[in-house]
Backbone bond lengths (Angstrom), bond angles and torsions (degrees), N, CA, C in turn:
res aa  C-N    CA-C-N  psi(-1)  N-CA   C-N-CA  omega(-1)  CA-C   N-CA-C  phi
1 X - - - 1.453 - - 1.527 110.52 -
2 X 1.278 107.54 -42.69 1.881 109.27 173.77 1.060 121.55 -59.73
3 X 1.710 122.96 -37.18 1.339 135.22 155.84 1.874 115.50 -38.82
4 X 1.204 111.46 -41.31 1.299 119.44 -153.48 1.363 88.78 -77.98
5 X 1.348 120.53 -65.21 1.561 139.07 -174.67 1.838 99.67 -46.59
6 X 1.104 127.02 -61.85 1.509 118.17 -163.21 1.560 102.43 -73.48
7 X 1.514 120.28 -26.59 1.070 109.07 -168.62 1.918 101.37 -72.36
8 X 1.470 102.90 -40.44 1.409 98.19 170.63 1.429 117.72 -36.92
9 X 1.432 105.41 -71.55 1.192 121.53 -178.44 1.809 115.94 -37.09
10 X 1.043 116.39 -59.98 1.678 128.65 167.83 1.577 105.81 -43.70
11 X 0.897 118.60 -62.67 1.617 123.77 154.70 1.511 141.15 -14.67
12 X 1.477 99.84 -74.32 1.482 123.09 165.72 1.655 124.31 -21.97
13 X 1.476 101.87 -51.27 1.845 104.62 -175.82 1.627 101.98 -91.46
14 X 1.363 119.67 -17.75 1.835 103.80 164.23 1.549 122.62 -68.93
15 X 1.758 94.14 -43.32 1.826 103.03 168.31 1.436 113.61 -30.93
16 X 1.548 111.36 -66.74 1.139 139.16 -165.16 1.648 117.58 -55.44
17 X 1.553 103.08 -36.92 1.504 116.95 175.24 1.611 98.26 -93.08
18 X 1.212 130.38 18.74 1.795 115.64 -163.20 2.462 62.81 -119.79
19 X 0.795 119.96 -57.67 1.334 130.55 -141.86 2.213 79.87 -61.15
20 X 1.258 105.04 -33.63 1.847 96.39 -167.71 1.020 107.26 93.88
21 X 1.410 129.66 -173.36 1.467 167.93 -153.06 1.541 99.97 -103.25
22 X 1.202 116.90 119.86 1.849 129.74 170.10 1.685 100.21 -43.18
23 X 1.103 125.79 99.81 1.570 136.60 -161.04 1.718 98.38 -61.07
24 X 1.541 115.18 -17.61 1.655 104.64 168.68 1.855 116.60 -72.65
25 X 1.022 86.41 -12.72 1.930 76.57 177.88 1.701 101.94 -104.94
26 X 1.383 118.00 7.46 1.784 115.40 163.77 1.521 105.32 -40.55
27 X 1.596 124.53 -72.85 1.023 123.26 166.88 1.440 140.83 -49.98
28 X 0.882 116.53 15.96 1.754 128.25 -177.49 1.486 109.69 -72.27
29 X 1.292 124.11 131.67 1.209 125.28 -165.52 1.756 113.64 -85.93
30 X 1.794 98.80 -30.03 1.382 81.75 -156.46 2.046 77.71 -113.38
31 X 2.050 120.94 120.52 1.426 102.84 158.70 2.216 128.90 -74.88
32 X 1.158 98.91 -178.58 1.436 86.59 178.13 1.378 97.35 -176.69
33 X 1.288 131.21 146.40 1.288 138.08 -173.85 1.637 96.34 -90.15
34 X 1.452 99.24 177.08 1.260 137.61 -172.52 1.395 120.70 -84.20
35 X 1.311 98.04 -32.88 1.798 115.60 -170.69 1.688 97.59 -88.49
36 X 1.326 124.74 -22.57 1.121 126.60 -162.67 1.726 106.49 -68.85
37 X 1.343 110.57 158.01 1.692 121.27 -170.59 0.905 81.35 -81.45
38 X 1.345 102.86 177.66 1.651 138.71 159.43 1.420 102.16 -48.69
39 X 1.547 101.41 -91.23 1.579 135.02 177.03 1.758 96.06 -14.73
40 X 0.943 120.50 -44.83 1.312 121.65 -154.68 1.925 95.91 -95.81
41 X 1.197 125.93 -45.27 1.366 117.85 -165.40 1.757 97.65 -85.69
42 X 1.629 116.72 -15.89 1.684 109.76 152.13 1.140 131.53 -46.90
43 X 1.378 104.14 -42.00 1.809 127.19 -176.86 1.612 107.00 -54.72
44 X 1.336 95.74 -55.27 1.450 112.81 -160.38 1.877 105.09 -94.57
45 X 1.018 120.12 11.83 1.624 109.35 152.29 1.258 101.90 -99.82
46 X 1.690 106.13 148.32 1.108 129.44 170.66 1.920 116.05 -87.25
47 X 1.251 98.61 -26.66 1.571 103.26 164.11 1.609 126.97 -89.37
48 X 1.126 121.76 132.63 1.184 142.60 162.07 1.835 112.96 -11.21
49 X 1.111 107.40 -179.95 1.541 103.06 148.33 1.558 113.75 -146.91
50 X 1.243 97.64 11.71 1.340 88.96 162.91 1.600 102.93 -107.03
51 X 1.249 115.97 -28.86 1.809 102.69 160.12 1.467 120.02 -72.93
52 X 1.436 135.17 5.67 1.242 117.86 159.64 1.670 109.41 -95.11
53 X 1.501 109.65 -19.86 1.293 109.94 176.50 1.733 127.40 -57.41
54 X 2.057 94.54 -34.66 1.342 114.19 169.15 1.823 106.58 -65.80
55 X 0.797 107.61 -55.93 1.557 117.96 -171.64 1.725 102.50 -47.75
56 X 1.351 124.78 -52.59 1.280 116.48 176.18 1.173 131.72 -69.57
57 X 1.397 102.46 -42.49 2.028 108.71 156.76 1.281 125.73 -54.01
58 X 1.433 127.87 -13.15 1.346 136.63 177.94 1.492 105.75 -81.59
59 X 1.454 103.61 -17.13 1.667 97.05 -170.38 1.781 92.64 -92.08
60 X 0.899 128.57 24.27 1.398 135.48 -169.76 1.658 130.22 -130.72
61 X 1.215 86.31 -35.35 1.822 96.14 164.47 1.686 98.18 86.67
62 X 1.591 86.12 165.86 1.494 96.77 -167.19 1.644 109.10 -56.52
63 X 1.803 101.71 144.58 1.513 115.54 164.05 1.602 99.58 92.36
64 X 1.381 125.98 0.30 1.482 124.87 163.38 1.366 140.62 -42.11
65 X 1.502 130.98 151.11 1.335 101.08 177.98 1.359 88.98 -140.70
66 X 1.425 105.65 174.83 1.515 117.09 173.00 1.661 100.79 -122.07
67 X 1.645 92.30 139.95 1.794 110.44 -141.40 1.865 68.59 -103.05
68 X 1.016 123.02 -96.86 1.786 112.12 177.82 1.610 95.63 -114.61
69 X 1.879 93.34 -151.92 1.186 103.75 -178.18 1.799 118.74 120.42
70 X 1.254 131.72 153.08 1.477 127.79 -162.65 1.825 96.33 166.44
71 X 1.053 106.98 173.62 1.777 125.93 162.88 1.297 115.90 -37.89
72 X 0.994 104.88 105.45 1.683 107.66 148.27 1.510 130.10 -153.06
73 X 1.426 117.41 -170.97 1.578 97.01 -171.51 1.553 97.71 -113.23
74 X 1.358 119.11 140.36 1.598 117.34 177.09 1.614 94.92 -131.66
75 X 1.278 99.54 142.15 1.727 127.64 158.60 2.386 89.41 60.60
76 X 1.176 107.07 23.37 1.457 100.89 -168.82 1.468 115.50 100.32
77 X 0.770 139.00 -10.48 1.632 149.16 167.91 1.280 125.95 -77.27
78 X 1.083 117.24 142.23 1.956 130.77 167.81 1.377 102.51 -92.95
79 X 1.649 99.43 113.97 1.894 86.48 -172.80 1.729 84.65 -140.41
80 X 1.230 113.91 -174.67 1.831 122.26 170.25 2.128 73.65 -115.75
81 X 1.427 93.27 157.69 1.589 110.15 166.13 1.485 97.27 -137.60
82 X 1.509 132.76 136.50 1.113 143.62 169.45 1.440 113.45 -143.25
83 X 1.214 102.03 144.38 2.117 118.52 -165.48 1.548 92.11 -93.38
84 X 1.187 145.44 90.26 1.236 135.05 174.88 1.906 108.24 -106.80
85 X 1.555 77.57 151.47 1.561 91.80 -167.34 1.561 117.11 -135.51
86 X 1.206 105.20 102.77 1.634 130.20 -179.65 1.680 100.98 -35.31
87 X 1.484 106.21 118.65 1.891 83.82 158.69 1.200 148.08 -30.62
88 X 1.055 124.82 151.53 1.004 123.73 153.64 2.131 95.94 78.23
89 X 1.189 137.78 -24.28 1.477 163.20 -148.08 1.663 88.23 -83.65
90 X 1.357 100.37 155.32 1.837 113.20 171.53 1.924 95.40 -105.20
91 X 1.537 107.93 -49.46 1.237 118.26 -152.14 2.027 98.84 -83.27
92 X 1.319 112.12 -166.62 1.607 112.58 171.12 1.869 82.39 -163.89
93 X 1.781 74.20 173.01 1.630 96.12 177.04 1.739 103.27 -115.13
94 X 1.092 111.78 150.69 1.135 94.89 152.05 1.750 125.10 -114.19
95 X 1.411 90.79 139.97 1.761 91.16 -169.12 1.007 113.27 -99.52
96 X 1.532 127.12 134.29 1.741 132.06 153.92 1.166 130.74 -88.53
97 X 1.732 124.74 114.19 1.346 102.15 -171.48 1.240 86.18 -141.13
98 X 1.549 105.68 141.15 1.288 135.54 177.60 1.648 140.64 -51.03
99 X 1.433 108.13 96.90 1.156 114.62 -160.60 1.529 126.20 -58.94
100 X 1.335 102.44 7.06 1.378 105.54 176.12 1.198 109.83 -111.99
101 X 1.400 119.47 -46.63 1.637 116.61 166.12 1.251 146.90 -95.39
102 X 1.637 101.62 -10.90 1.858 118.95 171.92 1.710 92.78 106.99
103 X 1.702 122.52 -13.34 1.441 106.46 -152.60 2.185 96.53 -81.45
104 X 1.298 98.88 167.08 1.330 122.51 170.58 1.399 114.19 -82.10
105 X 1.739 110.69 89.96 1.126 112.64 170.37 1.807 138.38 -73.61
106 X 1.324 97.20 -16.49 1.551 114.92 -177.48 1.428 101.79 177.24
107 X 1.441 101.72 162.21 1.496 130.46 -171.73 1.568 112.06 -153.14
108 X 1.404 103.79 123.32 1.615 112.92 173.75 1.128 104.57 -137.71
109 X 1.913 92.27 134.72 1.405 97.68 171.72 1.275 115.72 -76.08
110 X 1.513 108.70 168.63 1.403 100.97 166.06 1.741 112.15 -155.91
111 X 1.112 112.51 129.84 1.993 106.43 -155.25 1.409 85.82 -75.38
112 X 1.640 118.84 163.61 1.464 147.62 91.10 1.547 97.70 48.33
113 X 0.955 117.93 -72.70 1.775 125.50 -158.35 1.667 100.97 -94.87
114 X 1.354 131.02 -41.65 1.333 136.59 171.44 1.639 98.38 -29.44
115 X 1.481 85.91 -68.58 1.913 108.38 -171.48 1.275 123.20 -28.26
116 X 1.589 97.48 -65.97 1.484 120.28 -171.55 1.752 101.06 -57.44
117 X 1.318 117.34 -46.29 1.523 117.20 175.95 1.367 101.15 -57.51
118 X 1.097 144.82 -64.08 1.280 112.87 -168.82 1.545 127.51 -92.42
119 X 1.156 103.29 26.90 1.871 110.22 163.27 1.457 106.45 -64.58
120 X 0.868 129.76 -56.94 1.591 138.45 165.21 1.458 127.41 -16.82
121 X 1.909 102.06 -51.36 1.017 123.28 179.68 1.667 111.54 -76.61
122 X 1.408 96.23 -24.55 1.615 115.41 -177.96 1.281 101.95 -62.03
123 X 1.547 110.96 -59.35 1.792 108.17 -157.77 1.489 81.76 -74.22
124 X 1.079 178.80 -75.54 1.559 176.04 -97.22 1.393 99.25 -90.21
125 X 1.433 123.54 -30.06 1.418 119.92 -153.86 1.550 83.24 -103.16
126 X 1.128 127.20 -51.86 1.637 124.59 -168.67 1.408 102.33 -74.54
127 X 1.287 129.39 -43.82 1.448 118.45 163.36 1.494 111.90 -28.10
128 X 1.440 104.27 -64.81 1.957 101.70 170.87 1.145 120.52 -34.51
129 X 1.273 96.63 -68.29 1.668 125.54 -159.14 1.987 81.88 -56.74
130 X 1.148 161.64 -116.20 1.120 147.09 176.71 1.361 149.16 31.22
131 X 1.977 98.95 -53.46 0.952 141.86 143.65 1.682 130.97 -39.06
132 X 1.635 89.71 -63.46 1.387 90.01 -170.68 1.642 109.18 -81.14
133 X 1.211 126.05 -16.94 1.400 155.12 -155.32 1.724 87.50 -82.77
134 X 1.194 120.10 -71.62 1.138 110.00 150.40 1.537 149.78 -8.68
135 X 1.388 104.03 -75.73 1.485 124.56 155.92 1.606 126.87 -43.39
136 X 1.325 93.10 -69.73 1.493 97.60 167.87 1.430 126.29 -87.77
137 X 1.271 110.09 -10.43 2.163 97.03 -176.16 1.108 109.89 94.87
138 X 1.086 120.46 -18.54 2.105 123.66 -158.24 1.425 100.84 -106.59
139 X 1.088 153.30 120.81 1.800 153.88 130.44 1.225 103.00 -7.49
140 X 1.354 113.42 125.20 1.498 127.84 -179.92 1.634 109.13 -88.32
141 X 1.356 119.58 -176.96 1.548 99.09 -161.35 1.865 93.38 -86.19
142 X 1.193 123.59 -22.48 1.377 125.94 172.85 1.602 118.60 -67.64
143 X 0.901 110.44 -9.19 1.479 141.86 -166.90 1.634 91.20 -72.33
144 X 1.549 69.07 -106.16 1.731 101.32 176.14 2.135 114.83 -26.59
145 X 1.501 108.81 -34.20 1.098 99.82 176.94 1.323 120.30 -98.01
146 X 1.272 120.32 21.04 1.597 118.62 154.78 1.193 114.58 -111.30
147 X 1.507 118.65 -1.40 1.697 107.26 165.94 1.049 108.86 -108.79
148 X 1.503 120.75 -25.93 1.860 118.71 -178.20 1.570 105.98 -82.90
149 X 1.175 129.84 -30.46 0.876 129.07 -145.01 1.934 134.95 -141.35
């Protein structure tokens, strides 16, 4: 049975690379690696973040909020990702919009219970982000988005 499980597991990230790139960020204007800083994928959008912030709340309708969210790179892309949440709503979407042009590259829902599972993962990430902030002197990207943002 342990065999079965690791071999899955060993598995999983070739599937994943056999399956490609989420075909909504094909069109993405601006690419950007993975390894890249923060500091550096700020530089290199041409959009705002407070105009991608507008752009994702629009897909939401009046009285919206944005639950988190900031820069990062998905499937090869420079995008903003934000958890926005319709009034009055239990669930959010999360929106991708394109750091080079402001446009709406994708949207996933995600329920109520999705969420709550990864708060967990959240305080784990700012625990870091804390950490490293520490270490180095510099605002981590979790950092930076509870005081900037």
């Amino acid at each position: 049975m342990k065999r079965i499980i690791l071999a899955a597991l060993a598995a999983a990230p070739f599937a994943l690379y056999a399956a490609g790139p989420d075909k909504a960020f094909k069109d993405c204007s601006t690419k950007a690696s993975h390894l890249t800083k923060k500091s550096e994928l700020m530089t290199t959008a041409k959009v705002k973040e407070d105009a991608a912030k507008k752009a994702a709340l629009a897909t939401a309708g009046e009285g919206a909020s944005i639950v988190k969210g900031g820069i990062e790179v998905e499937s090869g892309c420079l995008v903003y990702s934000y958890h926005v949440k319709a009034k009055g709503a239990k669930d959010q979407n999360e929106v991708f919009v394109d750091a080079g042009t402001g446009a709406i590259l994708k949207q996933e829902h995600e329920s109520a219970a999705r969420a709550a599972v990864e708060k967990p993962v959240d305080k784990t990430k700012e625990a870091a982000g804390k950490a490293k902030e520490k270490v180095t002197g510099e605002p981590s990207t979790n950092q930076a988005m509870k005081k900037g943002g």
